[in-house]
C-alpha positions as CSV (number, residue, x, y, z in Angstrom):
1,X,-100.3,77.1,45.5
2,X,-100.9,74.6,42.4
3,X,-102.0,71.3,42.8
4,X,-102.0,69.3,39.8
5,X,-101.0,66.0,39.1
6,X,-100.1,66.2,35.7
7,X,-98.6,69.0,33.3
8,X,-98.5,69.2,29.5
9,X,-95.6,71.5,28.3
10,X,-95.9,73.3,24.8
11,X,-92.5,73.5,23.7
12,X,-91.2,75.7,21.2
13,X,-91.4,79.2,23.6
14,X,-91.8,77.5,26.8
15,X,-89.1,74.6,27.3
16,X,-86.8,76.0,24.8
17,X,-86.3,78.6,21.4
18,X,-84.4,77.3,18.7
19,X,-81.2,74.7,20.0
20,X,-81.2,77.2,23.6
21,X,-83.4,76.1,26.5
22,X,-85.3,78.2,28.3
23,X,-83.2,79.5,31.4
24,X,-84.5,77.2,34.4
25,X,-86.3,74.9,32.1
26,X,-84.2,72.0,33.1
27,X,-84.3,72.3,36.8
28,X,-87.7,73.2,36.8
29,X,-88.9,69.8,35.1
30,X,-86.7,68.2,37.6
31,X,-88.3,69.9,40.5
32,X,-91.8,68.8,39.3
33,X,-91.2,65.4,39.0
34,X,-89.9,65.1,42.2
35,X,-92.9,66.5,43.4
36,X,-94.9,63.4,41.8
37,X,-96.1,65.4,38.7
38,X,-96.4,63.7,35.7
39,X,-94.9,65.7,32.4
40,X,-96.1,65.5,29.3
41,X,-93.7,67.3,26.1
42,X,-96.6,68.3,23.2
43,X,-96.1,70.1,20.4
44,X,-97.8,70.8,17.0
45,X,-94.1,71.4,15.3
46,X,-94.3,68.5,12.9
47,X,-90.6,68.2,11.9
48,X,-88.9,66.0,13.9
49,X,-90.0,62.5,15.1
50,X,-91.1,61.7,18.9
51,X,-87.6,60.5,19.2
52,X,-85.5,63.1,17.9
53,X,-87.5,65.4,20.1
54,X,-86.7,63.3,22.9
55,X,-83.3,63.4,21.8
56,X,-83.1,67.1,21.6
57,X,-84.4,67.5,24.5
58,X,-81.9,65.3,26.1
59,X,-79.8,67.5,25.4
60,X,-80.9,70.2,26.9
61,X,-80.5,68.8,30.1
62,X,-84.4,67.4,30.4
63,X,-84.5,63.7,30.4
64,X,-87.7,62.8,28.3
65,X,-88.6,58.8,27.5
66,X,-90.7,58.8,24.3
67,X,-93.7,58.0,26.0
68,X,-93.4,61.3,27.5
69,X,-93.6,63.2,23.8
70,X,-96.1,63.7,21.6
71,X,-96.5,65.5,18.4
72,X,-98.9,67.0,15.7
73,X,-97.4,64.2,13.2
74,X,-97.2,61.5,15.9
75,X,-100.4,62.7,16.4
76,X,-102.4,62.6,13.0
77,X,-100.7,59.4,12.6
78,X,-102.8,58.1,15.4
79,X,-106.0,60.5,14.2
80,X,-106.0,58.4,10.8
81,X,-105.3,55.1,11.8
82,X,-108.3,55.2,14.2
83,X,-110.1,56.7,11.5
84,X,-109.7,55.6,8.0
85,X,-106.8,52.1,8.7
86,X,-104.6,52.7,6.0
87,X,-104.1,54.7,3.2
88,X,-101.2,56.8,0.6
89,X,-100.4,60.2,1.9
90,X,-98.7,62.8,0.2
91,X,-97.1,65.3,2.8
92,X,-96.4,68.8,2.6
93,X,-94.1,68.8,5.3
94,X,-90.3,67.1,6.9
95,X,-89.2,64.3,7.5
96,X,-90.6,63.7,10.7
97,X,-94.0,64.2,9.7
98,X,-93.0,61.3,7.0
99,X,-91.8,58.8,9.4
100,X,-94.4,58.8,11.9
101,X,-96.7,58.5,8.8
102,X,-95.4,55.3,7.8
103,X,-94.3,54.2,11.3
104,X,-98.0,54.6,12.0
105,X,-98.6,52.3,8.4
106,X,-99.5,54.5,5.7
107,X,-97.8,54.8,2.8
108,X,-96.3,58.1,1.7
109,X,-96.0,58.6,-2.0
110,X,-94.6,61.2,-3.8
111,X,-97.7,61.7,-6.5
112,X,-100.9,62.9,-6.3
113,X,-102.7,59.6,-6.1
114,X,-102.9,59.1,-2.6
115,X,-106.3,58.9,-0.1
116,X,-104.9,61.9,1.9
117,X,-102.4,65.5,1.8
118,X,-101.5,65.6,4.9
119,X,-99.5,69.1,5.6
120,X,-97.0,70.8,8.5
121,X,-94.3,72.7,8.3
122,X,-92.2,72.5,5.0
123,X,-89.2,74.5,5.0
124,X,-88.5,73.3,1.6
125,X,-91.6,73.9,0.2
126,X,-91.8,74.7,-3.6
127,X,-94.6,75.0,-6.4
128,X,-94.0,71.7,-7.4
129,X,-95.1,70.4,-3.9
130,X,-98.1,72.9,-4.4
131,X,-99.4,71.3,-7.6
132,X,-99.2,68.0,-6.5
133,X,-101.3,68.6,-3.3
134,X,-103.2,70.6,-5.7
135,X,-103.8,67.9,-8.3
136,X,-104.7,65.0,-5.2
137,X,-107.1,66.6,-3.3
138,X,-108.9,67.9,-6.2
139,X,-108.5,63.9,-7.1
140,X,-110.6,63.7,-3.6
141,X,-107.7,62.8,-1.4
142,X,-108.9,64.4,1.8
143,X,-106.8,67.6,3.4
144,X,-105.4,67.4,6.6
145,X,-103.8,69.9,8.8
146,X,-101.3,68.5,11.0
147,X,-101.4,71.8,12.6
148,X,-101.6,75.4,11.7
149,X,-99.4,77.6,13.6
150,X,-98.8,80.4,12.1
151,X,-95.3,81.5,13.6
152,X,-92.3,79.6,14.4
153,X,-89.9,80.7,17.0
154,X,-86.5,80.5,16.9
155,X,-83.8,81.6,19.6
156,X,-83.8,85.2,18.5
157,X,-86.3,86.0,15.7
158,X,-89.7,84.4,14.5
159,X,-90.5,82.3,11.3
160,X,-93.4,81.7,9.6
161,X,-95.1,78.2,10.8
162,X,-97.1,75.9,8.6
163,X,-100.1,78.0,8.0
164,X,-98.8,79.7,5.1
165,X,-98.4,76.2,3.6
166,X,-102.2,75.4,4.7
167,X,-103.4,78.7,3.4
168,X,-101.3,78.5,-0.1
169,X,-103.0,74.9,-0.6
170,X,-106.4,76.6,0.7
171,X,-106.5,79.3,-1.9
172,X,-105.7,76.9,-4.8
173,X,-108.3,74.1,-3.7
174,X,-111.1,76.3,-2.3
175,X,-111.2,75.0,0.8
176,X,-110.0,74.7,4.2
177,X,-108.8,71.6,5.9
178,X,-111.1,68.5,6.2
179,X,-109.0,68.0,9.4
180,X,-106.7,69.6,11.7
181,X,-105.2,67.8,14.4
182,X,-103.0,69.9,16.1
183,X,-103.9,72.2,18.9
184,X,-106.0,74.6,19.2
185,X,-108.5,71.4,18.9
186,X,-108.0,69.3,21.7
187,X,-107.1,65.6,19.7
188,X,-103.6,66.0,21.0
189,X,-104.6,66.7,24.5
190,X,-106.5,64.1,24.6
191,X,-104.0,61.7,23.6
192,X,-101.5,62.6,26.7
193,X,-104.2,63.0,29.3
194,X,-105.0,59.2,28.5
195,X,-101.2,58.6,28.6
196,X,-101.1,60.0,32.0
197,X,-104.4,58.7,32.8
198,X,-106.0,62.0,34.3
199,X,-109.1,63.9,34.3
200,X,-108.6,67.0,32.3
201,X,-109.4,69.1,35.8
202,X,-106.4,67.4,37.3
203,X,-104.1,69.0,34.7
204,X,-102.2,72.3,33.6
205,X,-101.6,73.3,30.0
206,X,-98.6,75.8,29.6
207,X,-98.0,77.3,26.1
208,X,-97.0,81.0,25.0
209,X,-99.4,81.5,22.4
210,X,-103.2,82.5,23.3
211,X,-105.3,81.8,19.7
212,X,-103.3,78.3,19.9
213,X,-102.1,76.4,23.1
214,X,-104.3,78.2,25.6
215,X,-107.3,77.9,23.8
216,X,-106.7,74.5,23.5
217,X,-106.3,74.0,27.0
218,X,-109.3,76.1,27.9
219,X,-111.4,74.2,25.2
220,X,-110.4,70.8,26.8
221,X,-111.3,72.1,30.9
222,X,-107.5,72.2,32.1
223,X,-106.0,74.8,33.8
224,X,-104.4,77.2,31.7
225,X,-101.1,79.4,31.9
226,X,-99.6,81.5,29.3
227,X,-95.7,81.9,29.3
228,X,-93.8,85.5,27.9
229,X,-90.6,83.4,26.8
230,X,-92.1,82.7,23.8
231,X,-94.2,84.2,20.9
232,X,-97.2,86.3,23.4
233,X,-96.7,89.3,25.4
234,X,-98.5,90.1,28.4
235,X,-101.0,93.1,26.4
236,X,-101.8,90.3,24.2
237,X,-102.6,87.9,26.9
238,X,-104.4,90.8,28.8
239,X,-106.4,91.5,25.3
240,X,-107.1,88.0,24.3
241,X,-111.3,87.2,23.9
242,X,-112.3,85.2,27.2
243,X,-111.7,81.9,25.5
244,X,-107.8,82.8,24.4
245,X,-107.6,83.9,28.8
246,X,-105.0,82.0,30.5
247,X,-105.5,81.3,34.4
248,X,-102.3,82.9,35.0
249,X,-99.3,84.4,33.3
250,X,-95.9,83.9,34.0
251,X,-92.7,85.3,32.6
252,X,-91.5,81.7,32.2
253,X,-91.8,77.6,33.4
254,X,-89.1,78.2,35.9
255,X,-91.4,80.9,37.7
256,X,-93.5,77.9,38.3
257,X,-91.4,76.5,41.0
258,X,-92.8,79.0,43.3
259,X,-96.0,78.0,42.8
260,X,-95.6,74.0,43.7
């Protein structure tokens, strides 16, 4: 049996695909909290705000309070702030990655003279958005990666993620990202385990992608468990290099109320 007293939940493969939920995902959630576990939301999808996340997820069924959600753009918001204070960004990304730019006080401009490019997924991205990220960090604006996933699931089929932005502003520039927030480093962990106010050994990380969420998890000393209901099979799992190695597989979250 599993005893932890908080869990962080990937999302895009493990509490839903697209606009479906995972089957179980719901009553699963709903079972753990009324065990006493404490739920984090985190993913490095960089579209939508913490609120329309928590919107969408209300949706779903899964009641989720904003302080519950966290996010690669929610994230580097925070990364910055504490970093550098202020600044102009010019993003390669949507809309949420915008507002919880400025929400977080930064400026985002729509040149190239701006302290930082700041990149996620862009689902509208053009050559013209290339040049200008181009044209600022070669103006020493630094790069940062809000994340770098390389796939993006949807209910039925797979996308590409925001590392084909990252490596199409990589090849122009000569370089990779001065910064990436987004998991597989552990900045975004960190941020919910403070939220939840645990030790990292007193939580469990559950993702569906090896190179990305459970490396992340196994980086930051949480226990780790890969899902199949997103991007991973089970070979790939079984054939990931010991620091990719989830503590457990499971088909999906709502296996895990047999393990609580």
């Amino acid at each position: 049996m599993l005893k932890f007293k908080g869990i962080i939940f990937d999302l895009d493969g493990v509490v839903f695909r697209g606009a479906k939920a995972i089957p179980g995902a719901a009553e699963t959630i709903q079972f753990l909290r009324g065990k006493g576990v404490k739920t984090i939301f985190l993913t490095n999808a960089s579209m939508r705000t913490r609120a329309q996340v928590a919107e969408k997820l209300s949706k779903l069924g899964i009641s989720a309070p904003i302080e519950q959600v966290i996010t690669s753009s929610y994230g580097t918001g925070i990364f910055l702030r504490e970093k550098f204070g202020a600044g102009r960004v010019f993003t390669v990304g949507e809309n949420g990655l915008r507002d919880e730019l400025s929400q977080a006080g930064f400026q985002v401009c729509e040149h190239e003279n701006v302290n930082f490019v700041v990149v996620g997924l862009d689902r509208e991205f053009t050559y013209a958005k290339l040049s200008t990220a181009f044209k600022a960090i070669r103006k020493r604006a630094l790069f940062i990666a809000a994340n770098s996933n390389p796939i993006h699931p949807m209910e039925d089929y797979l996308q590409p993620g925001s590392a084909s932005m990252i490596a199409a502003i990589s090849a122009c520039v000569g370089k990779q990202p001065d910064y990436a927030i987004g998991k597989p480093n552990t900045f975004l962990l960190e941020i919910a385990a403070k939220q939840m106010q645990l030790q990292a050994s007193e939580i469990l990380v559950i993702g569906d992608i090896p190179e990305i969420d459970i490396l992340a998890g196994n980086k930051f000393n949480a226990y780790t468990i890969l899902v199949l209901s997103g991007v991973a099979t089970r070979e790939q799992a079984e054939k990931a290099p010991a620091e990719q190695k989830p503590k457990l597989v499971l088909d999906s979250i709502a296996d895990l109320k047999k393990l609580f």
